[in-house]
MARKEKOL-241492 format. One record per residue: residue number from 1; x, y negated, z negated of N, C-alpha, C, CB in turn; chain. Coordinates in Angstrom, 3 decimals, always signed. Glycine has a CB too. Example, Ala and Ser with C-alpha at 12.3 -4.5 7.8 and 13.67 -1.06 7.14 Angstrom:
<recs>
(1; (+13.190; +5.690; -7.800); (+12.300; +4.500; -7.800); (+13.200; +3.300; -7.800); (+11.308; +4.473; -9.046); "A")
(2; (+12.850; +2.250; -7.080); (+13.670; +1.060; -7.140); (+12.900; -0.030; -7.870); (+14.084; +0.598; -5.725); "A")
</recs>
This chain:
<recs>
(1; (-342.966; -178.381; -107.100); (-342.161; -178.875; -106.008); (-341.963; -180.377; -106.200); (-342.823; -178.560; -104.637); "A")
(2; (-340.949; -180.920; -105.686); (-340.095; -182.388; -106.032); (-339.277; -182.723; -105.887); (-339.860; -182.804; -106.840); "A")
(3; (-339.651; -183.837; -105.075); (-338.612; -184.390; -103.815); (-337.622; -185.429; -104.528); (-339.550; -185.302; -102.403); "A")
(4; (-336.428; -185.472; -104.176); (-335.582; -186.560; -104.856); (-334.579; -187.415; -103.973); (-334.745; -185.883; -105.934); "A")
(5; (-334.801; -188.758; -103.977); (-334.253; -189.607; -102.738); (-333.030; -189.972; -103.865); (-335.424; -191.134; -101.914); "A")
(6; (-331.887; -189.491; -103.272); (-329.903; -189.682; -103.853); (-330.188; -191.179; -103.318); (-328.056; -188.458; -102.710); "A")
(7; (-330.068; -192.126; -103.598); (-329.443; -193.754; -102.998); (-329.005; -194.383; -104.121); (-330.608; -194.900; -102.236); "A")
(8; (-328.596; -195.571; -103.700); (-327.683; -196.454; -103.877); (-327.970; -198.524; -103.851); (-326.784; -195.852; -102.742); "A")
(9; (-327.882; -198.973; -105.216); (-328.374; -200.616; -105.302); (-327.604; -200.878; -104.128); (-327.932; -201.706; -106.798); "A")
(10; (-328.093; -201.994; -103.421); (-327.453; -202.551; -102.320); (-327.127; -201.905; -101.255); (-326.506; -203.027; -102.617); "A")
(11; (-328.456; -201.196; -100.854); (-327.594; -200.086; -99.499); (-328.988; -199.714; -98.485); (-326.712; -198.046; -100.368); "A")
(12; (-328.862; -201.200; -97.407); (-329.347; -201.194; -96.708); (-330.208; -199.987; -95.923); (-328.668; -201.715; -96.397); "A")
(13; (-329.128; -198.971; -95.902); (-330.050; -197.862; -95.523); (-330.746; -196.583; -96.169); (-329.499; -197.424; -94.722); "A")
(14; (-330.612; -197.098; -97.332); (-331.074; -196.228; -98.614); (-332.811; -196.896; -98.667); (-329.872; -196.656; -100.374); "A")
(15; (-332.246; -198.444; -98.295); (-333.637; -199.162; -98.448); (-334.912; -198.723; -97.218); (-333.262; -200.918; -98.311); "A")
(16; (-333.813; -198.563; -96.160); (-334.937; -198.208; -94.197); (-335.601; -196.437; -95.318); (-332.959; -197.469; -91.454); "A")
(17; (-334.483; -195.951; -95.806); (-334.848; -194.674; -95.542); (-336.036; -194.214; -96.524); (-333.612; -193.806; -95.648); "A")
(18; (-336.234; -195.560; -97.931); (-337.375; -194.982; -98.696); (-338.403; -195.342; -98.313); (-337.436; -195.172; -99.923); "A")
(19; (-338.777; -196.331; -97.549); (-339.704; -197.431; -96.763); (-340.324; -196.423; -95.925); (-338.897; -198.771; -95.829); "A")
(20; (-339.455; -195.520; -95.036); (-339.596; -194.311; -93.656); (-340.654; -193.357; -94.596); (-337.675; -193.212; -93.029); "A")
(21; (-339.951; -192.680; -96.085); (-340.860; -191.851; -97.022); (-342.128; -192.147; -97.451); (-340.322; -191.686; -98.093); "A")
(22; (-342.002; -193.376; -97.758); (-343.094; -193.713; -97.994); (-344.108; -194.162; -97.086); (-342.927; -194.380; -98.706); "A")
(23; (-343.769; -194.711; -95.818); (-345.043; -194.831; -94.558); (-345.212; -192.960; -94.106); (-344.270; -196.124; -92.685); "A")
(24; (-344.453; -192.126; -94.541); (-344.731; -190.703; -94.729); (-345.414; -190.315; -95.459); (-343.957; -190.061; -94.943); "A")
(25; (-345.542; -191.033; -96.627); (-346.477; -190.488; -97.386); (-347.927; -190.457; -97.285); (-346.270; -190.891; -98.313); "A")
(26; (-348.219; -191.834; -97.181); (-349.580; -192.226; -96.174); (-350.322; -191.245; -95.348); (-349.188; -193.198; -95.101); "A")
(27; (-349.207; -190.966; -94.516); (-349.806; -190.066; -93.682); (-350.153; -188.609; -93.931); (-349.120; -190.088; -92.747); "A")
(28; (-348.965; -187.997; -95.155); (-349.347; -186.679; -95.618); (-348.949; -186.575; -97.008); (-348.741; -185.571; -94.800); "A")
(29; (-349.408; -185.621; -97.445); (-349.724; -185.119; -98.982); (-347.998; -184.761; -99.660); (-350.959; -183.358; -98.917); "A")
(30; (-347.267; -185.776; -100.025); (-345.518; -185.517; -100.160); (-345.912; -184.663; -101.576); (-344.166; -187.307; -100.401); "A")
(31; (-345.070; -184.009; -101.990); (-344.992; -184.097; -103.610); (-344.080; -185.470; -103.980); (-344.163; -182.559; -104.315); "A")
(32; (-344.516; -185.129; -105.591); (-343.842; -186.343; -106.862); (-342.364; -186.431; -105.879); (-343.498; -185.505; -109.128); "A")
(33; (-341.862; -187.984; -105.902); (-340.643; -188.481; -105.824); (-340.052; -188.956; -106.645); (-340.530; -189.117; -105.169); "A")
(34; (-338.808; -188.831; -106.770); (-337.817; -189.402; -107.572); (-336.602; -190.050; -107.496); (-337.583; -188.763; -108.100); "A")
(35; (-336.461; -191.125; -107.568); (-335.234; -192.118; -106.927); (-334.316; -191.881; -107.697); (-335.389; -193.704; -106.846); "A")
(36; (-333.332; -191.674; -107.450); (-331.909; -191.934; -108.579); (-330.655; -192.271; -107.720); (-331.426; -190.363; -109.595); "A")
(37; (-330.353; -193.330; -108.472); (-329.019; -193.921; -108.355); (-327.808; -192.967; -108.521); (-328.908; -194.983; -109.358); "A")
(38; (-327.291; -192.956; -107.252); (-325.838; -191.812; -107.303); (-324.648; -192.322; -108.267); (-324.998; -191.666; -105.586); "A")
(39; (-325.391; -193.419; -108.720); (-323.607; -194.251; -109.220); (-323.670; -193.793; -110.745); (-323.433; -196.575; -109.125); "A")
(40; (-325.405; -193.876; -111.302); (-326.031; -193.569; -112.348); (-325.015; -192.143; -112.866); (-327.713; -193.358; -111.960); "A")
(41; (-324.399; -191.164; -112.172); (-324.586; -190.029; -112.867); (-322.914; -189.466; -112.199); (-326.267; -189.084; -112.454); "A")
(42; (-322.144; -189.383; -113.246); (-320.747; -188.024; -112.434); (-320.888; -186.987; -111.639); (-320.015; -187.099; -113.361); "A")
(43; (-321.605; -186.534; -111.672); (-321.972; -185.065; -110.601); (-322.758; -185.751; -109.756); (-322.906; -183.551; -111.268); "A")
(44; (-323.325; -186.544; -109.781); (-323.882; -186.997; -108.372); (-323.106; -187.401; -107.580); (-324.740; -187.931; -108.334); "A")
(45; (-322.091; -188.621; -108.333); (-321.150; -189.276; -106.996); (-320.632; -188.803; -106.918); (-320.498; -190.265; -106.735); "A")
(46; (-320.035; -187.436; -107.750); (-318.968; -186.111; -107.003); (-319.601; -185.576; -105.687); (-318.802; -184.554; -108.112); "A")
(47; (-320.860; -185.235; -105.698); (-321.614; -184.657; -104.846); (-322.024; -185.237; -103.095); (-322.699; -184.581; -105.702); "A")
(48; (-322.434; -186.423; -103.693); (-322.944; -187.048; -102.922); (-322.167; -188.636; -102.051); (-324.052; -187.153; -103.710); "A")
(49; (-321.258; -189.161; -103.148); (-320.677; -189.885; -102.854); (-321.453; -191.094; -102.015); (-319.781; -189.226; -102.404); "A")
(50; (-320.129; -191.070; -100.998); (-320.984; -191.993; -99.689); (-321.845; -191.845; -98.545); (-320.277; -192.510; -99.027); "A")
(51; (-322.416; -190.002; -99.205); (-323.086; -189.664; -98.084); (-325.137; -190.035; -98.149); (-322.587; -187.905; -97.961); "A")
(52; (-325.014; -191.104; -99.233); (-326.364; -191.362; -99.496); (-326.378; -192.178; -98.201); (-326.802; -192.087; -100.986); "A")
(53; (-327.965; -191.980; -98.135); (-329.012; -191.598; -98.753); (-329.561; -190.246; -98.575); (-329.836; -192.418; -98.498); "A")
(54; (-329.456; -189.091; -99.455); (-329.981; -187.915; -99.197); (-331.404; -187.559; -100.051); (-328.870; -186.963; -99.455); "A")
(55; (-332.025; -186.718; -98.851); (-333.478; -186.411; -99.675); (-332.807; -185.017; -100.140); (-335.251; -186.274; -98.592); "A")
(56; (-333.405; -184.515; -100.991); (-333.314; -183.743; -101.729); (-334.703; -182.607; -102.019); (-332.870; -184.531; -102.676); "A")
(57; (-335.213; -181.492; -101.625); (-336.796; -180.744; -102.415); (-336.098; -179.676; -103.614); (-338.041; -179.471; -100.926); "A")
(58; (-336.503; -180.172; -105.055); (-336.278; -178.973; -105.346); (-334.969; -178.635; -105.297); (-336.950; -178.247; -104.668); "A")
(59; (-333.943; -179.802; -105.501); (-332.522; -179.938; -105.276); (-331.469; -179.436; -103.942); (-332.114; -179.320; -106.367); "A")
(60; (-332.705; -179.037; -103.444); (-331.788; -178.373; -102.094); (-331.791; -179.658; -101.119); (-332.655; -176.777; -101.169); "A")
(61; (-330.613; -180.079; -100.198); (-330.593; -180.772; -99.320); (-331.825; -180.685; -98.277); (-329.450; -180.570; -98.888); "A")
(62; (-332.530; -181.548; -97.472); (-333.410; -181.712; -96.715); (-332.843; -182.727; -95.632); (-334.562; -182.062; -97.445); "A")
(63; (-332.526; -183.649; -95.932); (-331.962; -184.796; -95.021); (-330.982; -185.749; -95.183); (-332.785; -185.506; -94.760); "A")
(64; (-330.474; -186.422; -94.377); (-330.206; -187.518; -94.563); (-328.662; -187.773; -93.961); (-330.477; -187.741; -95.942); "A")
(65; (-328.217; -188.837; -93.547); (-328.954; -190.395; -94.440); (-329.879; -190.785; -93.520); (-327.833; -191.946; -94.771); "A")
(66; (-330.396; -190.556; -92.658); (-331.773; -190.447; -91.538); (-332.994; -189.727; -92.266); (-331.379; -189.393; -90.008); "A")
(67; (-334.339; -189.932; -92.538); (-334.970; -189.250; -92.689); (-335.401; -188.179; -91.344); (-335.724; -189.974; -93.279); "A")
(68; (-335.809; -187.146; -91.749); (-335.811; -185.931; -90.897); (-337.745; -185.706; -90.990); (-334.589; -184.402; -91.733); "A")
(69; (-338.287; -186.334; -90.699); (-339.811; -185.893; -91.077); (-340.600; -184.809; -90.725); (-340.580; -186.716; -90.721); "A")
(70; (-340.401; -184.423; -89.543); (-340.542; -182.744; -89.001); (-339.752; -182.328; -89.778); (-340.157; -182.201; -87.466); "A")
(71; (-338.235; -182.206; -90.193); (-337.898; -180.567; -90.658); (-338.706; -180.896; -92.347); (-335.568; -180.007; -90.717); "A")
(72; (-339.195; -182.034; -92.960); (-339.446; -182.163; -94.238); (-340.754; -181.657; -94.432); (-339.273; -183.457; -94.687); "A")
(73; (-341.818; -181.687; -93.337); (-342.936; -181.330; -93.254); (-342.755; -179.957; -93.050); (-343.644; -182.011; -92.386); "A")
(74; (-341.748; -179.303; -92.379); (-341.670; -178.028; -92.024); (-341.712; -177.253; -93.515); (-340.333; -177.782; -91.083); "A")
(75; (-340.517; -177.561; -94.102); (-340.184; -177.243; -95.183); (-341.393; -177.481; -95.973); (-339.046; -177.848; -95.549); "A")
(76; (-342.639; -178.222; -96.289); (-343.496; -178.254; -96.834); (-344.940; -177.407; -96.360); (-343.463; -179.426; -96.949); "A")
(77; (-344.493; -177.286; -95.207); (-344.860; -176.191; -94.615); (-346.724; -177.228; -94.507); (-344.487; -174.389; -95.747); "A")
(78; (-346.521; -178.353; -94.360); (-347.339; -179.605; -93.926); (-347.943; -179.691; -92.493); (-346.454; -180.801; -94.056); "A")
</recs>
């Protein structure tokens, strides 16, 4: 299992929203994360565009651009 935060250099709320994951993490057992730049890749900014910042488990949508920490814990079943 592996979580993947979609954001973006210079994007204020890409920045609130990994800061939110990570004072999440602290508190519970996340799996491995992985940051990637949407601009980094063609199928991403097809995908995702301007709708970063999205979390991602396991490539399936989870949240965003708000972190969702109940439905992420749900889903982790945390």
């Amino acid at each position: 299992m592996g979580l993947t935060l979609v954001s973006r250099a210079d994007c204020e709320l890409c920045v609130r929203f990994h800061e939110e994951l990570e004072a999440l993490r602290a508190r519970a057992a996340l799996p491995p994360l992985a940051v990637v730049d949407v601009d980094s890749d063609a199928l991403l900014q097809r995908r995702w565009g301007m709708k970063v910042p999205v979390l991602l488990l396991d490539g399936a949508l989870v949240c965003g651009p708000r972190l969702d920490a109940e439905k992420l814990l749900r889903l982790l079943r945390l």
